[in-house]
Each structure stands twice: as C-alpha cells, then as structure tokens.
C-alpha positions as CSV (number, residue, x, y, z in Angstrom):
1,X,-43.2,70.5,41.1
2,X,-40.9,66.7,42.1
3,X,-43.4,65.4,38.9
4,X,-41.4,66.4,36.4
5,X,-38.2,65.4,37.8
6,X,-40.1,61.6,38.3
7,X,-40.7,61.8,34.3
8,X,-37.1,62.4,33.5
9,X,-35.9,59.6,35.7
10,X,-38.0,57.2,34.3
11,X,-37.0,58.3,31.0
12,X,-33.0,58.4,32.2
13,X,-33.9,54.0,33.3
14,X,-35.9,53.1,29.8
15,X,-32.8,54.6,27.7
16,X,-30.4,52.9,30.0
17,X,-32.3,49.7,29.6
18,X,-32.1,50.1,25.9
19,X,-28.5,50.7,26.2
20,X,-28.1,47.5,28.0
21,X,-30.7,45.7,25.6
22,X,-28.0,46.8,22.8
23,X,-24.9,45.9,24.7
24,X,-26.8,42.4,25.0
25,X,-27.1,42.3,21.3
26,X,-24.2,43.1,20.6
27,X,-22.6,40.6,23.1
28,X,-24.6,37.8,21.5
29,X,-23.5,38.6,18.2
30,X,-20.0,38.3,19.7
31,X,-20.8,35.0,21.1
32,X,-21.5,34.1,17.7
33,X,-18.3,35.1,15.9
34,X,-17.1,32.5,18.6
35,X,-18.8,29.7,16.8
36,X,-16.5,28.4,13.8
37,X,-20.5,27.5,11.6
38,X,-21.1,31.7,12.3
39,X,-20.0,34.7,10.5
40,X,-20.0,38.1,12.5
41,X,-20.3,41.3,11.9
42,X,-21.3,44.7,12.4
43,X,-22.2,47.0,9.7
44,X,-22.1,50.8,10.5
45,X,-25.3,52.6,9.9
46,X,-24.5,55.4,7.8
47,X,-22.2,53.9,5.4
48,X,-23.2,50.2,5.3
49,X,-19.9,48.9,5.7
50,X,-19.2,45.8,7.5
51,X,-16.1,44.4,10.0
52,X,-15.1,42.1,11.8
53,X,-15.0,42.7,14.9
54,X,-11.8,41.0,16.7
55,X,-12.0,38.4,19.5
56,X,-13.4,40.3,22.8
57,X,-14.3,43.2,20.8
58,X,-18.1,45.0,20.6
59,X,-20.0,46.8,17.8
60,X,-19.9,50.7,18.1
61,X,-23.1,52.5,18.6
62,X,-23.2,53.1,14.8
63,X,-23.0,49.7,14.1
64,X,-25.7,47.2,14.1
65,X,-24.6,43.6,15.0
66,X,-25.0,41.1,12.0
67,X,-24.4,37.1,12.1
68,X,-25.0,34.5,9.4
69,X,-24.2,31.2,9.4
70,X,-21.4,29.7,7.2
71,X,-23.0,26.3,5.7
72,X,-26.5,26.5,5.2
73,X,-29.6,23.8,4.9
74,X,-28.7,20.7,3.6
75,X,-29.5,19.9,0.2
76,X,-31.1,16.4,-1.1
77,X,-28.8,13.2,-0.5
78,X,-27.2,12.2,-3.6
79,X,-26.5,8.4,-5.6
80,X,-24.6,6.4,-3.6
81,X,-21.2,6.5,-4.6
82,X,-18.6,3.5,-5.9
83,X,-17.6,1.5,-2.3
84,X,-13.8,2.0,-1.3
85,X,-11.7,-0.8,-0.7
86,X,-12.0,-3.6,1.7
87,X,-8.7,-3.3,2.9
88,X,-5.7,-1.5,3.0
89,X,-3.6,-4.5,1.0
90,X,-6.6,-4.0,-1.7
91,X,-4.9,-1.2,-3.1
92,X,-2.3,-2.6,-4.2
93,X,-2.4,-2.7,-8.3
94,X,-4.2,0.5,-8.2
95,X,-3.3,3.0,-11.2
96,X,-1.0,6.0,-9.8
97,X,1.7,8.7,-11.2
98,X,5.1,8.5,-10.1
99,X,6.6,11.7,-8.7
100,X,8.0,12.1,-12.5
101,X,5.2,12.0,-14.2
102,X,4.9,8.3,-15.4
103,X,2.3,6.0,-15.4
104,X,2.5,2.9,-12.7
105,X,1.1,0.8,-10.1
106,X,0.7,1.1,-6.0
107,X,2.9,-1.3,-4.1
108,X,1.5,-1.6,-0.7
109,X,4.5,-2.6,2.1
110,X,3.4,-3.1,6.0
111,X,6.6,-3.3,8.0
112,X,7.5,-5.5,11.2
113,X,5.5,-2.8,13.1
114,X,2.6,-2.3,11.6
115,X,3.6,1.1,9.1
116,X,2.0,1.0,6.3
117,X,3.6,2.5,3.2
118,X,2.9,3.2,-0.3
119,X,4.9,3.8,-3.4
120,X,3.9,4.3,-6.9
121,X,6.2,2.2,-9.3
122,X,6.8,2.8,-13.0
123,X,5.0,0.9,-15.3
124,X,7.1,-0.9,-17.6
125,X,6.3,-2.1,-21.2
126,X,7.7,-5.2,-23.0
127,X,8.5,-3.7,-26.3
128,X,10.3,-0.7,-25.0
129,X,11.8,-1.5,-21.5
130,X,14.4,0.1,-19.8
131,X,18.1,-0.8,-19.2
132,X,19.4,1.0,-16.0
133,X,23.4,0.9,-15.4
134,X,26.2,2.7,-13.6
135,X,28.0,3.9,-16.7
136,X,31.2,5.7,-14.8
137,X,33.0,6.7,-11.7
138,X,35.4,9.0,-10.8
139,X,36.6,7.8,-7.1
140,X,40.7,9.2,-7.2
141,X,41.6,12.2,-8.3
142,X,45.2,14.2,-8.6
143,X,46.0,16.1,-5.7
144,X,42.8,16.1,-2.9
145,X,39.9,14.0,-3.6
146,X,37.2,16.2,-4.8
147,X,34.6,16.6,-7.4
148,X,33.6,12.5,-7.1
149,X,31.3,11.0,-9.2
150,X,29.3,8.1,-10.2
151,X,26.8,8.3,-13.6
152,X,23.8,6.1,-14.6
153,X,22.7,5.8,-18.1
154,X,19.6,4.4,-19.9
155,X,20.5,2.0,-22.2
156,X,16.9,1.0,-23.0
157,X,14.3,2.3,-25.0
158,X,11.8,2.8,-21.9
159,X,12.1,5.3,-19.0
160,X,13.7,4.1,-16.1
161,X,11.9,5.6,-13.2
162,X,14.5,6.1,-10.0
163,X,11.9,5.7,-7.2
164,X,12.7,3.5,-4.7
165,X,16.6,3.1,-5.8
166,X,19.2,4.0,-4.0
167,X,23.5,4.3,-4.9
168,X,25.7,2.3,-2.6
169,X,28.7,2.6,-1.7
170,X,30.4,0.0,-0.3
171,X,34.2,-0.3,2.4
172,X,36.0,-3.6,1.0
173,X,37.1,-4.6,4.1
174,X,34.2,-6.2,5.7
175,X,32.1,-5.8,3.1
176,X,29.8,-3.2,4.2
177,X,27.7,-0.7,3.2
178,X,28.8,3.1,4.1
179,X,27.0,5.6,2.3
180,X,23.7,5.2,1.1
181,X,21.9,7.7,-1.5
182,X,18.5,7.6,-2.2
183,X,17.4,8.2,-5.9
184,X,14.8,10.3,-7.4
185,X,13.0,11.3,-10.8
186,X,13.3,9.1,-14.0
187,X,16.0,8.8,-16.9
188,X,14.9,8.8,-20.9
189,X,16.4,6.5,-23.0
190,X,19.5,7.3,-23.6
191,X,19.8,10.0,-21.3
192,X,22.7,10.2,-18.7
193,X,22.3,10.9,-14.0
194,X,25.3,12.1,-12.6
195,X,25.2,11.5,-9.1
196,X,27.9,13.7,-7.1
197,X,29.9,11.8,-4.3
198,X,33.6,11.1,-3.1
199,X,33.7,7.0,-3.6
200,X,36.1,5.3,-1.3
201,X,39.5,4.4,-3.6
202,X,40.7,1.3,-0.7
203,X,41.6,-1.8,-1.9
204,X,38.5,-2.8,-2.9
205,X,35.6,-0.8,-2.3
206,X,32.5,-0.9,-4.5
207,X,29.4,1.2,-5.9
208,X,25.8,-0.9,-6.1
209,X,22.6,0.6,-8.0
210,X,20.0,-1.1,-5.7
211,X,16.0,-1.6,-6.0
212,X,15.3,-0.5,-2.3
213,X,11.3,-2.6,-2.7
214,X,12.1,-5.1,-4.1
215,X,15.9,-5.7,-2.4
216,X,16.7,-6.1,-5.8
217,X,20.4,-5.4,-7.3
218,X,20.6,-3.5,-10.4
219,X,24.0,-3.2,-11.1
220,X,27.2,-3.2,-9.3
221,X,30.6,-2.6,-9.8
222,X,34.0,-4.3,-7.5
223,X,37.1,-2.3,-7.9
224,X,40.8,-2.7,-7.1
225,X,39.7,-6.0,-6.1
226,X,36.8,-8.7,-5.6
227,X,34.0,-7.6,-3.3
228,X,31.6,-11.2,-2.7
229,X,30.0,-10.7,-0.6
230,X,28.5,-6.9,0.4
231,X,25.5,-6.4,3.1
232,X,23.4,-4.0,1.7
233,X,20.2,-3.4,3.7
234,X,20.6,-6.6,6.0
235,X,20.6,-9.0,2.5
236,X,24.2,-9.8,0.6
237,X,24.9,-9.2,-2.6
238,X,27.7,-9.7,-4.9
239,X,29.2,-7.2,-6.8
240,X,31.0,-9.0,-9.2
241,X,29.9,-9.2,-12.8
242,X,31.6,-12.4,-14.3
243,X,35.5,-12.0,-14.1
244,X,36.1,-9.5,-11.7
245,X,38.1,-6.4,-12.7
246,X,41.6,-6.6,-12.4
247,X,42.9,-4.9,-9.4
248,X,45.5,-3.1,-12.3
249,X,42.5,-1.3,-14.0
250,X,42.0,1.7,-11.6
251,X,41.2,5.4,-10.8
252,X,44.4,7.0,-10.6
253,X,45.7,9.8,-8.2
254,X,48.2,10.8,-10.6
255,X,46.8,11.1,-13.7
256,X,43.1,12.0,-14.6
257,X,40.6,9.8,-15.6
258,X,38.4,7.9,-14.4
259,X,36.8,4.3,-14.9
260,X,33.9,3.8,-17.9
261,X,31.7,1.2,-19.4
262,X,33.7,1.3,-22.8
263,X,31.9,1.4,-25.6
264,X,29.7,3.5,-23.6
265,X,26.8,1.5,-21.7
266,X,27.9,-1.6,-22.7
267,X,26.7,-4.4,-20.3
268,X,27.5,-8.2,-20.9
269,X,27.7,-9.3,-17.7
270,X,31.3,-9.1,-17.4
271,X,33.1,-6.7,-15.6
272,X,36.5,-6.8,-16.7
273,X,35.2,-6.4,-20.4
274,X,32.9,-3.8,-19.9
275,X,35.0,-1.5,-17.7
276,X,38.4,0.2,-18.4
277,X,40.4,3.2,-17.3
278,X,40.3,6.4,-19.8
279,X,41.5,9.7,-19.4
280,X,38.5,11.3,-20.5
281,X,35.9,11.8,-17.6
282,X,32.6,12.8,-19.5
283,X,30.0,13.1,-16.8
284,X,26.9,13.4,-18.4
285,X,27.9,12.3,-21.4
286,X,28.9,9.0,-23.7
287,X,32.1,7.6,-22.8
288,X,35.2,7.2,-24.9
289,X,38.6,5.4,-24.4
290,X,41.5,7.4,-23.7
291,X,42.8,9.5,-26.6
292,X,39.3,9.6,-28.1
C-alpha cells in the first residue's frame, strides 16, 4: 500500500529537477544577455513573440530562453589598404572643407605643451583672391551707447573664409587688447559681416581684423588718435595705415553717424583717406558720405 505513495515522490523529485534544469537555462541565457557580443531573449510558446528580458530578470514558464550572438564568423581578410601617415606633422597639406563649405588645406599647430591642433584653411586662388577689410564702425552713439558695431566687407573676387580670425578691440592707453571676438563662416565677394559690439570711444582706442594662425594683421583702424604700438596675442602691431586719422574725424555722441571707408571698401593704405565720418550708418550695406 506505501508503493504507490514511493512512485509519486519520485515523480514529485524528477519534475522538480526539470524545474531546476529550466531555471538553469534560463539563468544561462541571462548570463548571456550580460555579454555585450550576445543577444537575449525569450520567445513565448504560444504566440512566438520575443523580449528582452531586463537586467536580473528570468523567462516565464511559457517562454523558451533564446541567445544569438551579435557579430558572427569572420569573413576572408581583405587587400591591404593605402598606409596612413608617418606622422602627425605629415598631414599637414592634406585636402579638407572648411566649416563653410570651401575647399582648403590642413594646418597642423603643436603648442609649447605638446596639443596638437588642426584647422582647415581656405584655399585661395590667384586670379580671384579675396580682399578682407573693416568697412565701418559705429563706437558713439546719442544718448547711451548701444547698438555698436563694426562691418567687414569683401572687396575681392574670392571668398574670404573667417576661420581662424578674430575682431580686436583695442584701450589706447597702454596699448592693449580688451575684447577679443573670434570669427566664423566666410564672406562672398562683395558681400558685407556685421559684427555687433560696443567699441571703446577713449582717446584713442582701436579695432584690428587679425589672422589668429598665422599672427597675421589684416586690417586695422586708430581712432581719435595714433595707436603704435597694440599687443595683440603677445606680438605688437600697428594700427596705423599711412597718415593716421585725424583725431577731428570721429564718432559723435551728438549726432548720428558713424565712421566708413568712403567710397565704400576703398583701401589705399591710408587711413585718413579712406576713412571719414557720415551720417548715414548702413550696416550691412555700401557706405555713402553724409547727405547721400
């Protein structure tokens, strides 16, 4: 009659063994999804549909444990491909796009502490290059100083990319730099950059256009007096362009205006016949001497 009762319990230990033989399984499988090369899942049964279980999580007891792995046998080796450079400094020349879209060159720079940097610069052509210059500026106006300017034009007939140039301004007395602005994008020729800032109206003060790689000035304008010497980025520069700018030919804080290249963009290397005051402030557009 205790026979019976024997059978059962050795049937009640095999299906808890398969239980735990499942729960192994399962567990493994879970192991698996540990392993970043391993996909996990468990698909149910019935319907066929598969989850993801989440971290810590089992399959249900509808669900069969699945796992395949995410990159599988290696294929054959292919051709050998085209060696890389020898050196850091060998990619310099190397074809690039600037961040606007123009065609240039890599400049490779390695500073006093070992930083390496790249920049991609324009590539400029012979026949139509470009002719970068600060064009206006509107440093005094009536009532509170507000609404500052100072505009670049393109003279040439190239694009001037503005990578790696920065605006200037720079306090007459002692000759030193106190604002700088980094540049960015590229003019057409004969398109027009306003760049908005309240320049210093002292006695004098200055604006520089300055090639940041290759401590290069651009262009540079001394008003209300001579500025010599100026220290822009540890090197000195003069922003004078032939005879300076008489100190008479300002901004005003009375009237509106402001001070132009007149005819507009003309550059001849001197400063006090390039530049007057006019009434008309035209950021963004050609300048014109007061009354029109």
């Amino acid at each position: 009659m205790k026979a019976p009762g024997r059978r059962r319990a050795r049937r009640t230990g095999a299906a808890a063994a398969a239980a735990l033989a499942l729960a192994g399984a399962a567990g493994a499988a879970l192991e698996a999804a540990l392993d970043e090369s391993v996909i996990s899942a468990c698909r149910n049964k019935s319907t066929g549909v598969l989850r993801v279980p989440s971290p810590g999580a089992s399959c249900k007891g509808d669900e069969q444990p699945l796992a395949w792995n995410v990159r599988g046998v290696a294929g054959p080796v292919g051709p050998t491909g085209p060696a890389g450079p020898a050196s850091v400094s060998a990619l310099a020349g190397s074809p690039c796009t600037t961040a606007a879209g123009s065609w240039g060159t890599i400049l490779v720079r390695t500073a006093a502490d070992g930083v390496v940097s790249f920049l991609c610069r324009a590539a400029t052509y012979p026949d139509a290059p470009p002719d970068l210059v600060l064009n206006e500026i509107d440093y005094d106006q009536v009532g509170p100083d507000a609404d500052g300017f100072v505009e670049l034009f393109n003279g040439g007939r190239g694009t001037a990319d503005l990578g790696g140039l920065a605006l200037v301004l720079v306090d007459g007395e002692g000759g030193r730099e106190y604002e700088t602005i980094p540049l960015a994008g590229a003019l057409l020729a004969g398109e027009f950059g306003v760049v908005p800032v309240d320049a210093g109206n002292g006695s004098p003060d200055g604006v520089a256009l300055v090639d940041t790689v290759d401590g290069r000035l651009i262009d540079a304008l001394s008003y209300e007096g001579r500025i010599d010497e100026a220290l822009i980025g540890g090197a000195t520069y003069s922003l004078v362009e032939g005879t300076a700018l008489p100190a008479s030919v300002a901004d005003s804080d009375t009237v509106t205006g402001s001070l132009a290249r007149i005819p507009n963009g003309s550059d001849t290397d001197e400063a006090a016949a390039d530049w007057q005051f006019t009434t008309l402030v035209t950021p963004g557009n050609p300048n014109y001497p007061s009354g029109g």
